[in-house]
C-alpha positions, 0 to 999 in steps of 0.5 A: 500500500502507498503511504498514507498522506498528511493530513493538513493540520499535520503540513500546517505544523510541519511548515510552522515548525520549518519557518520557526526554524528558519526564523530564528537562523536569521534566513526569512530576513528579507534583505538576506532572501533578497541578497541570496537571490540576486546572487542565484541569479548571478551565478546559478545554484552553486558553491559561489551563490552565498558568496555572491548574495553576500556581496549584496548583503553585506558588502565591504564587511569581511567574508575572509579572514585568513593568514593573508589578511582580510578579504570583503565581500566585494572583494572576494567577489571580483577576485573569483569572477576574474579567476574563473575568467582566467581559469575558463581561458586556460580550458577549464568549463564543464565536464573538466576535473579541477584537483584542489590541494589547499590549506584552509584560506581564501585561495580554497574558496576562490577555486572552489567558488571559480570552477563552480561558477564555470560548471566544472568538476571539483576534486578534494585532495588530502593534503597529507598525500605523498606524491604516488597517491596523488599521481593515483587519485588524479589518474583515476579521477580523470583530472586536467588541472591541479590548483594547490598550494606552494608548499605542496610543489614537490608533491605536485612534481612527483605526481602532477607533472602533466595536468596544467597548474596553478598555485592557491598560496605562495610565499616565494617565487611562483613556478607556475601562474597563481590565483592572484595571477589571474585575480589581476590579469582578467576582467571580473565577469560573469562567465556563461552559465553553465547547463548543469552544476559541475560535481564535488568529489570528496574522497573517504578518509582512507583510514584501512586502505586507498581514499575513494571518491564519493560523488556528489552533484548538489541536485535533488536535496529535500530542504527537509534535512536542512531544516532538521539540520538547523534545528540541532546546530543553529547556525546564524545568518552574518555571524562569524565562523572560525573554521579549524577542521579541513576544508578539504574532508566532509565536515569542514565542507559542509561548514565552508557551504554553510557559512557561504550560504549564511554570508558568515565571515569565515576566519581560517587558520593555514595550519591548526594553532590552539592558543590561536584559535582563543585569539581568534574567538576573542579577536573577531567575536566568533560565533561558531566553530567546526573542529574534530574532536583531536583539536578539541584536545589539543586546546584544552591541553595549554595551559590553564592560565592561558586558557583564561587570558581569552575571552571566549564568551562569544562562542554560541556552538562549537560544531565537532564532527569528523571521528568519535568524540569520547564522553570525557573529551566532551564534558572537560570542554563543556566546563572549560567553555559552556555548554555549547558543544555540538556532535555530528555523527555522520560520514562521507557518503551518508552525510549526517546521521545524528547529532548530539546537543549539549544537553544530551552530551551532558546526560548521557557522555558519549552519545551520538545524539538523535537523528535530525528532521529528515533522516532515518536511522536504523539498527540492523542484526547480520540477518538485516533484521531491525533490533529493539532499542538497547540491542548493538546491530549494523547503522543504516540512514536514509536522507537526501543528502547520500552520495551518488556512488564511488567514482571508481563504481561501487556504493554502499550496502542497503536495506529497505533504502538506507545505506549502510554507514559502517558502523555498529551501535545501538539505540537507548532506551531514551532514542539516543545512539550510541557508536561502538565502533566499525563494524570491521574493527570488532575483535573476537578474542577467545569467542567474546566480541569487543569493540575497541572504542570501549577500551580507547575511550576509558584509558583516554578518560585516566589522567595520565593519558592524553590519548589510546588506540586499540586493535585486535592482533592474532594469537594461536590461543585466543584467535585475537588480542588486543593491543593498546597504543597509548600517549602519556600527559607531559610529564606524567608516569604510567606503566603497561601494569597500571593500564591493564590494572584499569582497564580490569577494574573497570570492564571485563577481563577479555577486554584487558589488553594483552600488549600496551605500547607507548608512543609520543603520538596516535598516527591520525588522518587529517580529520582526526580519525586514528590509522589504525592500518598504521598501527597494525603495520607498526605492531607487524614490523617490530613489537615494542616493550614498555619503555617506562 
């Protein structure tokens, strides 16, 4: 039977619930539709429009703050046309690949904005990329043009050397045209518009193998997510956003397209800074901030009494996304900053799942929080049956914001139109989720299922310890066991005993890990998430002993 149809007091409070949701972002201003729609206009629906209407809407104020200095509205605006000017002579249009290699700073933007305007491809390259890897994502995605920054020159060398170039930053002597080049050599106008909007690509973390592309176009998104997206991380039309998370990888993306649409002025830091970061929030007043959960750390690891030179009262949400945010990390940020700490649980090819408000952090640490208005999110045993509330099974979502597929083919695993994410969890009694892990990274060890999280996320709540890993390694008796990788609070003294002794007050005794490895850091990825490849590589090629 086709489901049944809402009735008209239920459309009523749906469209009520929207425009209050709406309203209270700032987006029914009638100045800022008109802006937004004079620059939809201008450029079409793209990554460049909120840019564009920003101009209209706020026109001398900043729209980016970078290492550079400050760019306007206007400015940003001219300096993009005459780039996509520059770029569109040098054969970039529709159905070209534009790599982008870049820091967070405005010359992203600018190339974001400029092949956006002119329909073409966009492909978002990790900046950790040695020059092997980048030859490979380049040649299977068929890319004709590498826009990266200076520093990257060796690793375009080894791995670019055919594609056309241009340089987003430079601080010496230009080897090939760079985007200031082109700001000052071209005319800023409008180019033709093109028939269709060019495609984003976003590759995966690669965190247990190659990074693949995730396609995505833009079209066909139900503005229900967004809403429900709004609803649980209430962004605001003009404010200012300090965005620490790499623009290159989903969640600062997101937060760049969320910023630009709102005509915030974006504050980037080139290379992440924690006591900056405090600079920044107090300098400019910043209402919003995007980071991964490391960063969080990383800030609340300075030293108290710097801390509290800055005044960070500015700060209304500060949105945490990109690997898990242990319960602990959360609480020690909500004392140290308020109550402003908001988690999305998602992935690159589902896009959001769920996200945790600060209340919700606060009752129940660890949690992922509610799916928002518009996304379904269900719990599936390995016979693709749905379990009850407080059973751990498979993460499948469902909304309108999932990637088109992998672009060297491929998708993810789906049951009744969800797609699978990846992970197991399970669903409280109160319909908050919890993350358990990969589904991939549980460990059987001596016929007992463990998944890592639990373990990580108690030694990295003992006060010695500034951060632990877990994986599972063979063992002729048990079938796995589990190492620990940990790193130790400066100046603090912890022994392997001392870890294991914790970890068996504390939980069951198949969970103890067998091995404890101290490091002087977790390998991660760009966004935060632990290597755990790495990890595995590190324990195959030489076991280590407790150094301490």
């Amino acid at each position: 039977m086709p489901p049944a149809r809402p009735s008209i007091r239920s459309l009523i409070q749906r469209s009520t619930h929207a425009l209050g949701v709406l309203g209270d972002v700032g987006i029914l201003s009638p100045r800022f539709l008109i802006s937004m729609a004079r620059g939809i206009h201008e450029t079409g629906l793209s990554a460049a429009s909120g840019i564009f209407g920003g101009r209209f809407f706020r026109d001398a104020e900043p729209a980016i703050i970078d290492d550079s200095g400050t760019t306007s509205f206007a400015q940003l605006r001219t300096r993009t046309l005459s780039i996509a000017q520059g770029l569109r002579a040098a054969g970039v249009g529709p159905g070209h690949n534009v790599g982008i290699l870049a820091r967070n700073h405005r010359g992203f933007v600018e190339a974001t904005s400029a092949a956006a305007i002119l329909g073409a491809d966009s492909l978002y390259l990790n900046t950790g990329f040695a020059g092997p890897q980048l030859a490979d994502v380049l040649e299977r995605e068929g890319a004709g043009t590498l826009i990266y920054d200076e520093e990257f020159t060796e690793i375009a060398d080894q791995g670019a050397n055919k594609l056309q170039r241009f340089l987003s930053w430079c601080d010496g002597d230009p080897v090939v045209p760079t985007l200031d080049h082109l700001a000052r050599e071209n005319a800023p106008e409008a180019p033709p518009r093109p028939d269709k909007l060019g495609r984003s690509t976003i590759l995966t973390s690669g965190t247990t193998g190659t990074p693949k592309g995730a396609n995505r176009s833009g079209a066909g998104s139900d503005p229900t997510t967004a809403i429900g997206f709004l609803e649980r991380m209430p962004y605001r039309v003009g404010e200012t956003m300090l965005i620490c998370a790499p623009t290159f990888h989903a969640w600062g993306l997101v937060n760049f397209g969320m910023a630009s649409l709102f005509a915030n002025t974006i504050v980037f830091q080139r290379r992440f800074d924690p006591e900056r970061v405090l600079q920044d929030i107090e300098k400019h007043r910043v209402g919003a901030m995007a980071v991964v959960p490391v960063m969080l750390n990383r800030i609340l690891a300075l030293d108290p009494a710097i801390i509290a030179k800055y005044d960070t009262s500015s700060l209304r949400i500060v949105g945490c996304s990109g690997s898990a945010l242990p319960g602990e990390l959360a609480l020690r940020w909500m004392d140290t900053f308020g109550d402003n700490l908001h988690n999305m649980y998602g992935s690159t090819e589902v896009s959001v799942t769920s996200i945790a408000l600060p209340a919700e952090l606060r009752a129940a640490p660890g949690t992922a929080g509610r799916p928002p208005l518009g996304t379904t999110v269900r719990i599936y045993d390995d016979n693709d049956r749905p379990v009850p509330n407080g059973t751990t099974g498979r993460v499948f979502v469902g909304n309108s914001l999932q990637f088109e597929g992998y672009t060297g083919g491929g998708t993810k695993k789906m049951l009744d139109g969800l797609m699978s994410i990846g992970d197991v969890g399970h669903f409280d009694e109160n319909g908050l989720l919890f993350v358990e892990g990969r589904d991939d990274d549980m460990i059987v060890s001596g016929g007992e299922n463990v998944f890592p999280s639990e373990v990580e996320d108690l030694l990295s709540d003992h006060p010695a310890l500034l951060e632990a890993a877990v994986i599972g390694a063979t063992d002729e008796t048990f079938g796995q066991r589990l190492i620990a990788f940990v790193v130790l609070n400066p100046g603090a003294r912890f022994s392997e005993d001392e870890a294991k002794e914790h970890v068996k007050s504390h939980l069951a005794r198949h969970k103890v890990p067998r091995d404890v490895v101290f490091l002087d850091e977790i390998p991660r990825n760009a966004s935060g998430k632990v290597l755990k490849r790495v990890l595995r590589e590190m324990n195959d090629s030489e076991p280590t002993d407790d150094p301490r």
